[in-house]
N, CA and C of each residue as an Amber inpcrd file, in Angstrom:
protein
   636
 279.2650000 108.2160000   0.7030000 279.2770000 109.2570000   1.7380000
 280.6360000 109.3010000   2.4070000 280.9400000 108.3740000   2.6870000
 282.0440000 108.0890000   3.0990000 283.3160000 108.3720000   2.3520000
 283.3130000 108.4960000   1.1130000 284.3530000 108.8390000   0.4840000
 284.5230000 110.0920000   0.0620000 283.6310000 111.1070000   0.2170000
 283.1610000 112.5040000  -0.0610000 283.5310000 112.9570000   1.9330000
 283.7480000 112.4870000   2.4250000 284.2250000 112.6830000   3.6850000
 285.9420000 112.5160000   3.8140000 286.2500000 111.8800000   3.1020000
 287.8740000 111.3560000   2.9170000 287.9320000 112.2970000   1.9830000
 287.2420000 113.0990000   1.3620000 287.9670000 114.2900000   0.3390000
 288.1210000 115.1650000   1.3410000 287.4480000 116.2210000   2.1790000
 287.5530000 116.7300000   3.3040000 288.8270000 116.6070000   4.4180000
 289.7710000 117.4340000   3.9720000 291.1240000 117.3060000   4.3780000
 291.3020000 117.5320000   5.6520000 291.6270000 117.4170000   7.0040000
 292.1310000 117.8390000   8.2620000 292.1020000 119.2180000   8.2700000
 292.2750000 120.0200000   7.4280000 292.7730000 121.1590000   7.3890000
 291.1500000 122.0250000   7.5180000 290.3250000 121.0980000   7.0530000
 289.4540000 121.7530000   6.4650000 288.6860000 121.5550000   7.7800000
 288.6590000 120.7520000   8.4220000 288.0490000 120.1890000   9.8880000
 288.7370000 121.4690000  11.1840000 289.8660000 121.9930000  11.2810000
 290.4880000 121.9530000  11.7570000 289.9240000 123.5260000  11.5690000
 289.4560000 123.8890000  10.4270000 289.2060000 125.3310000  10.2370000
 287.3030000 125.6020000  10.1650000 286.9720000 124.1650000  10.0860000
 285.4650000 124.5680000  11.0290000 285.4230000 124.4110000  12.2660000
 286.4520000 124.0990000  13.2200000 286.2140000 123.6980000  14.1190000
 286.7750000 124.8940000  14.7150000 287.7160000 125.6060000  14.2490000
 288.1190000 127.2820000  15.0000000 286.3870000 128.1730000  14.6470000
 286.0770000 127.6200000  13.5210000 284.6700000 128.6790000  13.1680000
 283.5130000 128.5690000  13.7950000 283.8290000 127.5540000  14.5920000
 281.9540000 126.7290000  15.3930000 282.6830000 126.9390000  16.8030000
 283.9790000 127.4530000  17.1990000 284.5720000 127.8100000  18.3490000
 284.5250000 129.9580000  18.5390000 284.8480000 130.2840000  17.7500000
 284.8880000 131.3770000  17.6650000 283.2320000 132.1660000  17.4260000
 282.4190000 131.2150000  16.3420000 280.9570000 131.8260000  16.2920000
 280.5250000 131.2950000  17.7390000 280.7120000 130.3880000  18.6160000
 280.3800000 130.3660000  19.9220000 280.6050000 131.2190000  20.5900000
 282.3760000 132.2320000  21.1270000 282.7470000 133.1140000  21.6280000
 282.2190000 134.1090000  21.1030000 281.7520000 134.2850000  19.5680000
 280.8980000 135.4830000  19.2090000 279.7870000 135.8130000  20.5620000
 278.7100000 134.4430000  20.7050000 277.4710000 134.5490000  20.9000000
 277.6220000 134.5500000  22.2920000 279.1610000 134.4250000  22.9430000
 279.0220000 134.3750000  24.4880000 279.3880000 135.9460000  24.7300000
 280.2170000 136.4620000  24.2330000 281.0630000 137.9530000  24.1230000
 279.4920000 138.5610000  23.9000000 278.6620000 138.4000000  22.9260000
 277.8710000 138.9550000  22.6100000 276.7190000 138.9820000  23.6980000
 276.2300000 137.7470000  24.1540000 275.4480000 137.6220000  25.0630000
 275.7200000 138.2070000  26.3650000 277.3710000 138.2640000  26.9300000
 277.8160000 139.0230000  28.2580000 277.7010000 140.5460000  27.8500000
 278.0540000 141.1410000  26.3790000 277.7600000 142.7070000  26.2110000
 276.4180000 143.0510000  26.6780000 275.3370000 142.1520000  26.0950000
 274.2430000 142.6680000  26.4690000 274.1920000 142.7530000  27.6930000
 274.2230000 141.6330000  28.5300000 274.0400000 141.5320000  29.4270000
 274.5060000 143.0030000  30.5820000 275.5340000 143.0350000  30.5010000
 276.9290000 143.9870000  30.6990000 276.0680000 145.1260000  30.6170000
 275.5380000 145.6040000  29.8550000 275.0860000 146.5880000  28.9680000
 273.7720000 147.0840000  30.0970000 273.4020000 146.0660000  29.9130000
 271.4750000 145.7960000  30.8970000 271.8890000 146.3460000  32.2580000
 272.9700000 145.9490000  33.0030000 272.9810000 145.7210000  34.1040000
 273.6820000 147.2420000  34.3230000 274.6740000 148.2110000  33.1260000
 275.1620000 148.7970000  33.7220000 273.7000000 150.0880000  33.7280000
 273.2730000 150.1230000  32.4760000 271.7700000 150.8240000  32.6990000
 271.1290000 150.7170000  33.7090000 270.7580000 149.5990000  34.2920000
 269.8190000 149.3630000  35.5780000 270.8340000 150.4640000  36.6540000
 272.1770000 149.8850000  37.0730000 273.1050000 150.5760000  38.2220000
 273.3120000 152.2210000  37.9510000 273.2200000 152.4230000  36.3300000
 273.2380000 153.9300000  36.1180000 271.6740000 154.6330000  36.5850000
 270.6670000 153.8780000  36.2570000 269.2730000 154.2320000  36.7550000
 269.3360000 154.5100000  38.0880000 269.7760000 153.4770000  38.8660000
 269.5140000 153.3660000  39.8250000 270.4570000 154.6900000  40.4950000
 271.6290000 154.7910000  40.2800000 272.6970000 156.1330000  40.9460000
 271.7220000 157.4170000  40.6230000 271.2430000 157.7590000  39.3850000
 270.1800000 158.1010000  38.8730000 269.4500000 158.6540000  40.1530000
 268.5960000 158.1210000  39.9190000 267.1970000 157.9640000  40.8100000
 267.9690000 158.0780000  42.5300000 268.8590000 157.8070000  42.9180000
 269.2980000 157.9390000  44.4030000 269.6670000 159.5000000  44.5380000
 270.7940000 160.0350000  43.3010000 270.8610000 161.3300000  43.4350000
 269.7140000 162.6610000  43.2780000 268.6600000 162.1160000  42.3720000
 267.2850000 163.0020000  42.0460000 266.6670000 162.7060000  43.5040000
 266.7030000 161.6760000  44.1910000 266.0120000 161.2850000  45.1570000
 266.9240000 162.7090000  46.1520000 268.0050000 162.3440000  46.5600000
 268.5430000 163.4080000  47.5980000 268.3940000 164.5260000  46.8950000
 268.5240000 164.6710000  45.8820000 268.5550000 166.4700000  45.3490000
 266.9300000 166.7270000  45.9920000 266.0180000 165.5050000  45.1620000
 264.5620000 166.1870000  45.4360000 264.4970000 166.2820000  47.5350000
 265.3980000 165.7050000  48.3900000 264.7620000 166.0000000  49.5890000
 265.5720000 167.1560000  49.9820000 266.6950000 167.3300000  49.8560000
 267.4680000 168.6550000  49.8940000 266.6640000 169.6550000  49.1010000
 265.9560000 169.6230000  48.2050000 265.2430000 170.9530000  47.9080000
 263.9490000 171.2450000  48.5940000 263.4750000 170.0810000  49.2880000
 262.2670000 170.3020000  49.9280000 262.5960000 170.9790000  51.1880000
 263.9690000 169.9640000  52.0420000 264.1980000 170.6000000  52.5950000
 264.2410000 172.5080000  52.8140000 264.6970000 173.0560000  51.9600000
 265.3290000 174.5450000  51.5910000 263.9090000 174.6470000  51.6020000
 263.0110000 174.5910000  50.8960000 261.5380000 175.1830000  50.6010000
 260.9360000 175.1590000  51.8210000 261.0880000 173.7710000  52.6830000
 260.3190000 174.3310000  53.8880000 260.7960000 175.0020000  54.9280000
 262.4650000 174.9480000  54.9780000 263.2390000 176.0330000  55.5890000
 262.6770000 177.6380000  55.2100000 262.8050000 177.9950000  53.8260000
 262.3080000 178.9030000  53.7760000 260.9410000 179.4980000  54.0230000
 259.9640000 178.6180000  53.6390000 258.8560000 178.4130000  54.1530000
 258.5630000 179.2490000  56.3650000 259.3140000 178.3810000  56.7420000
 259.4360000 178.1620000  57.9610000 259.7260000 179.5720000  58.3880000
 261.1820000 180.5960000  57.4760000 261.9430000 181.6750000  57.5990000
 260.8040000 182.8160000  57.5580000 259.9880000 182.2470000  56.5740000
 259.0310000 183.4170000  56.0640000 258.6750000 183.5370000  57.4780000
 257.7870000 182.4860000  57.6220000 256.5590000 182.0730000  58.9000000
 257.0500000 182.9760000  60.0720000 258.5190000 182.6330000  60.3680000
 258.8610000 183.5730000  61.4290000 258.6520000 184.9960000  61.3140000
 259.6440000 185.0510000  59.9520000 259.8230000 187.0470000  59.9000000
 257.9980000 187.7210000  59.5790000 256.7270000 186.6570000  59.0560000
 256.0540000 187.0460000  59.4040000 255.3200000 187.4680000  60.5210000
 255.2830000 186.7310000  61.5750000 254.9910000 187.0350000  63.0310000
 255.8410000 187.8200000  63.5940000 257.2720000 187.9390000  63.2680000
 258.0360000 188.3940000  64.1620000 256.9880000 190.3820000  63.6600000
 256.8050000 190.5230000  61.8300000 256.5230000 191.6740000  61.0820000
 254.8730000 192.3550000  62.2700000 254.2180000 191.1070000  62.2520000
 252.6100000 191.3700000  63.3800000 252.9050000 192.0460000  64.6560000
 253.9210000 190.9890000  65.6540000 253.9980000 191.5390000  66.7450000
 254.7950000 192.4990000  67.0450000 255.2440000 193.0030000  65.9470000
 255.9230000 194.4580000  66.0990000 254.8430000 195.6070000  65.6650000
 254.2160000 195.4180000  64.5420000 252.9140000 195.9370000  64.2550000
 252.3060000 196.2320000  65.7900000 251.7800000 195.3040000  66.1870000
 250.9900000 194.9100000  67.3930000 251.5900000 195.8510000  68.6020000
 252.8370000 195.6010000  69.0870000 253.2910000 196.4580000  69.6140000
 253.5180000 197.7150000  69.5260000 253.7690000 198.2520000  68.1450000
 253.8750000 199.9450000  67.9400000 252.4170000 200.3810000  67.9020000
 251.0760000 199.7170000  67.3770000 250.0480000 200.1030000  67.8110000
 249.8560000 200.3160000  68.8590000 250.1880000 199.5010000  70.0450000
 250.0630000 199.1990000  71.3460000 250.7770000 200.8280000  71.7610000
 251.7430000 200.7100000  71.3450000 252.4230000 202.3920000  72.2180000
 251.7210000 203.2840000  71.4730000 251.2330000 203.2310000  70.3720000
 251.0640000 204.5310000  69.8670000 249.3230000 204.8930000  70.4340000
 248.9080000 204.0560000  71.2560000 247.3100000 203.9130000  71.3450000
 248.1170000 204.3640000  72.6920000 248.7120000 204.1620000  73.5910000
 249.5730000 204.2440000  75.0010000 249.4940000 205.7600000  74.8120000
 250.0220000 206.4730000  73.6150000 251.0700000 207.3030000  73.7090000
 249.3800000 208.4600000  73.7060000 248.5220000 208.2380000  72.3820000
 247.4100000 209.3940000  72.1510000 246.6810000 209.4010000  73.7420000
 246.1660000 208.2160000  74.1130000 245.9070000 208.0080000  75.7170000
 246.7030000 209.0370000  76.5920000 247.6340000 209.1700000  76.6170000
 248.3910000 209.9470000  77.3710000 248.2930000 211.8780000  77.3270000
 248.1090000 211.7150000  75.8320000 248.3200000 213.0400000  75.3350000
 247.3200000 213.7870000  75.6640000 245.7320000 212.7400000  75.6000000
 244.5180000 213.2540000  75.8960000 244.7790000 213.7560000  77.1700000
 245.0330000 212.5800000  77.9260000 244.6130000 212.6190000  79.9330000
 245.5660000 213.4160000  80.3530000 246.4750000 214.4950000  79.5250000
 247.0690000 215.1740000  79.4830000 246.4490000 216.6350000  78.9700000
 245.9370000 216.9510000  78.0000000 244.7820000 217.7380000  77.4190000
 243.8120000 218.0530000  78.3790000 243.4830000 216.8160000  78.7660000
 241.8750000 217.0710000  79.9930000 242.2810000 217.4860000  81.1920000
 243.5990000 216.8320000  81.6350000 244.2830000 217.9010000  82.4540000
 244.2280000 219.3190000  82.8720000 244.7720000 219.8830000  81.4620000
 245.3630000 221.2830000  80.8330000 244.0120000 221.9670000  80.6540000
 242.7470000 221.2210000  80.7970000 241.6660000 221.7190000  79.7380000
 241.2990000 222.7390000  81.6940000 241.0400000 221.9890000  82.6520000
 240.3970000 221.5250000  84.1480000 241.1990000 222.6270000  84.8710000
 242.4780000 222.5490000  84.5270000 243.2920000 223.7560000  85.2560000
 242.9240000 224.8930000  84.8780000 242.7710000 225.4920000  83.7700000
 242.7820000 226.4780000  82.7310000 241.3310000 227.0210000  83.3960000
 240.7620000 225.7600000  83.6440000 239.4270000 226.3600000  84.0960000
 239.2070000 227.1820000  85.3050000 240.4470000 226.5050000  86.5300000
 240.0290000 227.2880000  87.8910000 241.1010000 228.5010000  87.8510000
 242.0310000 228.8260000  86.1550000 242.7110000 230.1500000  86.5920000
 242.2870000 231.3060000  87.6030000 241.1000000 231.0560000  86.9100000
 240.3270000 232.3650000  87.5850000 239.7230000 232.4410000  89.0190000
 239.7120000 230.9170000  89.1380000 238.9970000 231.3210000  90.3440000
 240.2140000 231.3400000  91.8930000 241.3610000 230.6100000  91.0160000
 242.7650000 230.6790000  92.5720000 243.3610000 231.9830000  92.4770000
 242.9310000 232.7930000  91.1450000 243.9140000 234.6100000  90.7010000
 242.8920000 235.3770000  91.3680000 241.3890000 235.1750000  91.6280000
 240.7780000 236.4820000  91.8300000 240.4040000 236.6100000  93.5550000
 240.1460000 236.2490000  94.0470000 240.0290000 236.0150000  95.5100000
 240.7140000 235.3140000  96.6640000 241.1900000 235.5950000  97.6050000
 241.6410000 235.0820000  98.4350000 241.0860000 235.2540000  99.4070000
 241.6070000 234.6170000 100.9850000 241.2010000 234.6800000 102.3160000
 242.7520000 234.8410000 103.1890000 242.8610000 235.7660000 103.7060000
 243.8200000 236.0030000 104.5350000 243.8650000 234.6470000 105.8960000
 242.7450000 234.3910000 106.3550000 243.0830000 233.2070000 107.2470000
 241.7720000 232.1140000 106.5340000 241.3470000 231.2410000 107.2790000
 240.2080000 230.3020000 106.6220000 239.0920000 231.1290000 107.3590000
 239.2450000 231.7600000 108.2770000 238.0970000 232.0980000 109.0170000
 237.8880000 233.8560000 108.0510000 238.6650000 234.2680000 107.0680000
 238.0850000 235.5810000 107.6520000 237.7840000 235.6900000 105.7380000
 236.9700000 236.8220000 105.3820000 235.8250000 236.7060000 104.6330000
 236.5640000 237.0590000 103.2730000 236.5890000 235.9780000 101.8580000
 237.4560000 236.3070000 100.8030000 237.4000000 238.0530000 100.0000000
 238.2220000 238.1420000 100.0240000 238.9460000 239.8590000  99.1360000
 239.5320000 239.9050000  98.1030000 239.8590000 240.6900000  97.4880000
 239.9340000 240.4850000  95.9060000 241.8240000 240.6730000  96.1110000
 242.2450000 239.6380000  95.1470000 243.8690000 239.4130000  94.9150000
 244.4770000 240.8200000  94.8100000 245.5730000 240.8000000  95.7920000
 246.1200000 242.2700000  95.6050000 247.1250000 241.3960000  94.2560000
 247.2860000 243.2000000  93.6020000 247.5860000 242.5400000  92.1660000
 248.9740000 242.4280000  91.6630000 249.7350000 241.4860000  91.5250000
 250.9590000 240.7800000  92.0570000 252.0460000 241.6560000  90.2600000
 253.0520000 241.7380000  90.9070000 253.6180000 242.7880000  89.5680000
 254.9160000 242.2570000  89.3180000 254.9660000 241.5150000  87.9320000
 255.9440000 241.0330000  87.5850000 256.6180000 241.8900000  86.7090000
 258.3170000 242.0720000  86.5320000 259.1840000 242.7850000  86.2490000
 259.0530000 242.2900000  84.5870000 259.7050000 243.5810000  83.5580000
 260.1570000 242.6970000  82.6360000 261.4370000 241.7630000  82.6980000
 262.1790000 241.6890000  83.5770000 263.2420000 241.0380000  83.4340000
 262.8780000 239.5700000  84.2080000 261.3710000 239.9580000  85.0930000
 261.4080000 238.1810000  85.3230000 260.2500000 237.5830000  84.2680000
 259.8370000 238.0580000  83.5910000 259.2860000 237.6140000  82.2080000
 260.5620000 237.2550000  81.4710000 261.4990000 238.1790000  81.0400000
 262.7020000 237.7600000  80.2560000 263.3120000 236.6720000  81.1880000
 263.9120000 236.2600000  82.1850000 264.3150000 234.9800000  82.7120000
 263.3420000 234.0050000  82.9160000 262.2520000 234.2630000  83.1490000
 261.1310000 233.1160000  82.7420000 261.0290000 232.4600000  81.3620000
 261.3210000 233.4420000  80.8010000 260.9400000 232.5780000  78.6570000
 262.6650000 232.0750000  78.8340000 263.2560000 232.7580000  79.1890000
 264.7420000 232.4970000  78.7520000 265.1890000 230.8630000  79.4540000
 265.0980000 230.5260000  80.5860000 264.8760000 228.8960000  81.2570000
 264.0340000 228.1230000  80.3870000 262.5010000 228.4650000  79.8960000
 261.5530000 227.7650000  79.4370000 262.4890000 227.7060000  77.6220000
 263.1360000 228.4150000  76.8240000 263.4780000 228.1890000  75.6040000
 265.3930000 229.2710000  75.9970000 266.1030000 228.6640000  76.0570000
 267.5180000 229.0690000  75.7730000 267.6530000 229.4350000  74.5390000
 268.6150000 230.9150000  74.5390000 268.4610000 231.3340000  73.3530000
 267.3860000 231.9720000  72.6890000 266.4350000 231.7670000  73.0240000
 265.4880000 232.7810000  72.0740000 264.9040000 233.7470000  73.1940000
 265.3800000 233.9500000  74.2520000 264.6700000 235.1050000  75.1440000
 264.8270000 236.6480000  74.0800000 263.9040000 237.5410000  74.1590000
 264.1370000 238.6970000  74.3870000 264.7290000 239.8640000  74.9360000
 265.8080000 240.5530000  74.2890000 266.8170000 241.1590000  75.1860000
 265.8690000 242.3110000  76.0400000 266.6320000 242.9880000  77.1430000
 265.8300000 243.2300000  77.9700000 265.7050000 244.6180000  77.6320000
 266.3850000 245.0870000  76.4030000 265.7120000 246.3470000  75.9770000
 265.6410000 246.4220000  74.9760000 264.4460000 245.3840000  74.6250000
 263.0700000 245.3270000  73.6600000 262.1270000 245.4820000  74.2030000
 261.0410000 246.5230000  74.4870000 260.0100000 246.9930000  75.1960000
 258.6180000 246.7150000  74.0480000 257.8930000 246.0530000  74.7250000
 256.8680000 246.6680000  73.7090000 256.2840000 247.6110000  73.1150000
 255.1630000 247.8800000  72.0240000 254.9620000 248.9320000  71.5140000
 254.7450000 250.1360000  72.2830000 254.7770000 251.4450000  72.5800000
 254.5340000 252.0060000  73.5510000 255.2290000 252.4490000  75.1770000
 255.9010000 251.4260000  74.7560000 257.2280000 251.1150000  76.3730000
 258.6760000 252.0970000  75.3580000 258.7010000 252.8790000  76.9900000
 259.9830000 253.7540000  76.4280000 260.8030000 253.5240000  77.7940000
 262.3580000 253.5520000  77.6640000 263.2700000 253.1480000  78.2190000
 263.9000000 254.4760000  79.1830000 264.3220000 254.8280000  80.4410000
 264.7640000 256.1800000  80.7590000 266.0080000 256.3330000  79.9250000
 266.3810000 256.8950000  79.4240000 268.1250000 257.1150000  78.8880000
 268.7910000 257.2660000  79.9960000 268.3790000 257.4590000  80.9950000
 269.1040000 258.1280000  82.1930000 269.4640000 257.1040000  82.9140000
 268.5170000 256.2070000  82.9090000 269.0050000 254.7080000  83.2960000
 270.0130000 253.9010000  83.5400000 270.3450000 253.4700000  84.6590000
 271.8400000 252.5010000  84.6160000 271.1440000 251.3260000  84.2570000
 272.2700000 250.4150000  83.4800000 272.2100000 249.1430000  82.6640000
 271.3000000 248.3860000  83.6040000 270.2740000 247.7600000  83.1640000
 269.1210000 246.8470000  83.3400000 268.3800000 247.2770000  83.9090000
 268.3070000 248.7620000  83.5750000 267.4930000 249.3530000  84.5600000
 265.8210000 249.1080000  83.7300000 265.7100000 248.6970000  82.6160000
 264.6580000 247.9490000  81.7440000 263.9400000 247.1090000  82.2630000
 265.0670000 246.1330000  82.9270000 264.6120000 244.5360000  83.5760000
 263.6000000 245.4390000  85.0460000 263.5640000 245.8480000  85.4550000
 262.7790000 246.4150000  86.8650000 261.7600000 247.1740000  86.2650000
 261.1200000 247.3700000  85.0460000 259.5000000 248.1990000  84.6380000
 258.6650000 246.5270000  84.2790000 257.3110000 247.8170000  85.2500000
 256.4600000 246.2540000  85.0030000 256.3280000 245.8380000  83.7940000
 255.9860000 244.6400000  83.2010000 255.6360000 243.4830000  81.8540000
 254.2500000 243.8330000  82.0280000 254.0070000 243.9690000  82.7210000
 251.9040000 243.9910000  82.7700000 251.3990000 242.4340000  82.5190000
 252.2260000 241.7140000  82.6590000 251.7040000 240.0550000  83.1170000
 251.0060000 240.4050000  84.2730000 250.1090000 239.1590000  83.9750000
 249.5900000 238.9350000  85.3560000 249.5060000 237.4310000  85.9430000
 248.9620000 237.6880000  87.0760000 249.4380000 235.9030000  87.7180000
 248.7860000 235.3410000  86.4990000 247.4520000 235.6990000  86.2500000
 246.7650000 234.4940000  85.3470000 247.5220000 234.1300000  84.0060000
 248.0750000 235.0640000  83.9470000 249.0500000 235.2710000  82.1710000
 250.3100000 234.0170000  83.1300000 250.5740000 234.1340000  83.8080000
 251.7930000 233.0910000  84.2290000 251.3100000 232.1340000  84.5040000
 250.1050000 231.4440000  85.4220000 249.5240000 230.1840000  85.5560000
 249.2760000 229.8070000  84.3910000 248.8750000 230.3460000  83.2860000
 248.3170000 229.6540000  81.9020000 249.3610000 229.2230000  81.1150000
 250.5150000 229.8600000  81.3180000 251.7590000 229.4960000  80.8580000
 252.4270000 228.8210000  81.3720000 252.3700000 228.5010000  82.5560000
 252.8520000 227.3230000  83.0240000 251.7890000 225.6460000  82.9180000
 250.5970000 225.8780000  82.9640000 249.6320000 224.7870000  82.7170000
 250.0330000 224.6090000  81.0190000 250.4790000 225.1130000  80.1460000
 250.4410000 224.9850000  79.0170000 251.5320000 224.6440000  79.0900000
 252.5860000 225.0820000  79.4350000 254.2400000 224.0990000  79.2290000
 254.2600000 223.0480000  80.3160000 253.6420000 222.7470000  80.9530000
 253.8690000 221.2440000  81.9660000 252.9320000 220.3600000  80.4020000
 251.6900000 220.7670000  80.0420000 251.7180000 219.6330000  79.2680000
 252.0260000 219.3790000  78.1570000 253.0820000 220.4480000  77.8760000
 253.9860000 220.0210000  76.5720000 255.2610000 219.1150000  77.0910000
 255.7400000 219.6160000  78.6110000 256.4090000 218.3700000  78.9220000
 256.2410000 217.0830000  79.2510000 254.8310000 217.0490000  79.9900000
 254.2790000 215.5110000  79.5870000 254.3950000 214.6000000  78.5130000
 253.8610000 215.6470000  77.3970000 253.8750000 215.4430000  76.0880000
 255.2290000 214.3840000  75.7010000 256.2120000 215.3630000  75.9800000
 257.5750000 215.2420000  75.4870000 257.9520000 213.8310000  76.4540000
 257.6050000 213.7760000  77.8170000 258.2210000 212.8090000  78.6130000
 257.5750000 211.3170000  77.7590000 256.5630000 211.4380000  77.7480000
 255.6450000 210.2250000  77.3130000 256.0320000 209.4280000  75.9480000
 256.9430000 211.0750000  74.9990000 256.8550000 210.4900000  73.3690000
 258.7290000 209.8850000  73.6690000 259.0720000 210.5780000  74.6860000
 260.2440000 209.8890000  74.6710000 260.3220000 208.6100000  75.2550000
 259.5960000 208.1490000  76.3120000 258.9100000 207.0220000  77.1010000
 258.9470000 206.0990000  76.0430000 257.9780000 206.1680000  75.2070000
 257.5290000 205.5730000  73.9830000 258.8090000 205.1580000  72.7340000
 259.3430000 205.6500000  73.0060000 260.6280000 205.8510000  71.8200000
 261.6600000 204.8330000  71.9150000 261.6930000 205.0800000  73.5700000
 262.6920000 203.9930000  74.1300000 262.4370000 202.4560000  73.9980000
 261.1940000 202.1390000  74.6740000 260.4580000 201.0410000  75.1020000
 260.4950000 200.6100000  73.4470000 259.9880000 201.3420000  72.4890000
 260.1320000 200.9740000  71.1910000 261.2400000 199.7980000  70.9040000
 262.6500000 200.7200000  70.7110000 264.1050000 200.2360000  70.4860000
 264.0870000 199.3910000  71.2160000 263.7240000 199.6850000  72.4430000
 264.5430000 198.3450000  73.8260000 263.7310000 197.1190000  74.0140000
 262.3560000 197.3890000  73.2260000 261.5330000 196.0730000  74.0760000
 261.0350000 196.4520000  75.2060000 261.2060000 197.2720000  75.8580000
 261.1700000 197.7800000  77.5210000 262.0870000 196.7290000  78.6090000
 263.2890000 196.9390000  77.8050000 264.4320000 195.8350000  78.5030000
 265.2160000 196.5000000  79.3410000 264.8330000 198.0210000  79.5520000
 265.5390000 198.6770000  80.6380000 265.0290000 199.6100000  81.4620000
């Protein structure tokens, strides 16, 4: 044995001993790759999982932000609902107790045009009968609508003009109105201006909130 060991040259020792040194550094190089390897997977998992983690609360976030956005512009969508019902229930209310008004007046035309009493004590007589011009019919429509009056020599059917006449001498022949023809026309345009005051009332308070 011993002499089969003395054949075995230095050289030959010298070159298992780099090979049982180097297959060691194999298995340590090899064993730190893995290792290396393990650990950078785990730290990549882990960066991983921290950024999915903030992405996933930043998106929840946004969802219940939006969520939240809806929630508002829905209520804010009701109580505007709520409110334009509110005026527009304001506004027909008005139009009526305006109507029942118009309805109540209309009713006693007749009875403030046909009789009077000269004092309280002395016994009612029939309305002396009050004679409006055509020209205060034509300045009556003409205040109530600008622009669309009737010139004052347009007569109705049957109405003839003197030729002989000095200028407006038209405006001074009776219209054949009568008070009641003018009270009814005035009970009928006060509650078209109601009308009008109320829808503009309404219009404002709308836009403003009733902030002014």
């Amino acid at each position: 044995m011993k002499g089969l060991l003395d054949l075995i040259s230095p050289v030959a020792w010298y070159l298992a001993l780099i090979g049982v040194v180097v297959f060691g550094l194999h298995l340590n190089r090899q064993d730190g790759y893995e290792e290396g390897l393990a650990r950078g997977r785990a730290d990549g998992a882990a960066a991983v999982a921290v950024v999915e983690k903030k992405h996933a609360q930043e998106k929840q976030g946004l969802a219940e932000t939006a969520v939240d956005a809806t929630k508002k512009a829905v209520a804010e969508l009701l109580d505007e609902q709520a409110r334009g019902r509110a005026l527009e229930t304001e506004l027909a209310e008005s139009k009526a107790s305006y109507r029942r008004t118009t309805d109540k007046l209309k009713g006693e035309i007749a009875r403030v045009t046909t009789l009077y009493r000269r004092s309280l004590k002395a016994e009612p007589e029939a309305l002396p009968v009050g004679v409006f011009t055509t020209g205060f019919v034509r300045v009556w429509n003409e205040a109530l609508n600008p622009g669309t009056a009737v010139p004052a020599t347009s007569q109705p059917p049957g109405w003839t003009i003197d030729p002989s006449g000095t200028a407006g001498a038209a405006d001074q022949l009776d219209s054949r109105v009568t008070q009641p023809d003018i009270l009814k026309n005035h009970v009928r345009n006060s509650e078209g201006y109601a009308s009008c005051r109320v829808q503009l009332k309404s219009l404002i308070e709308w836009h403003t909130h009733g902030r002014i």
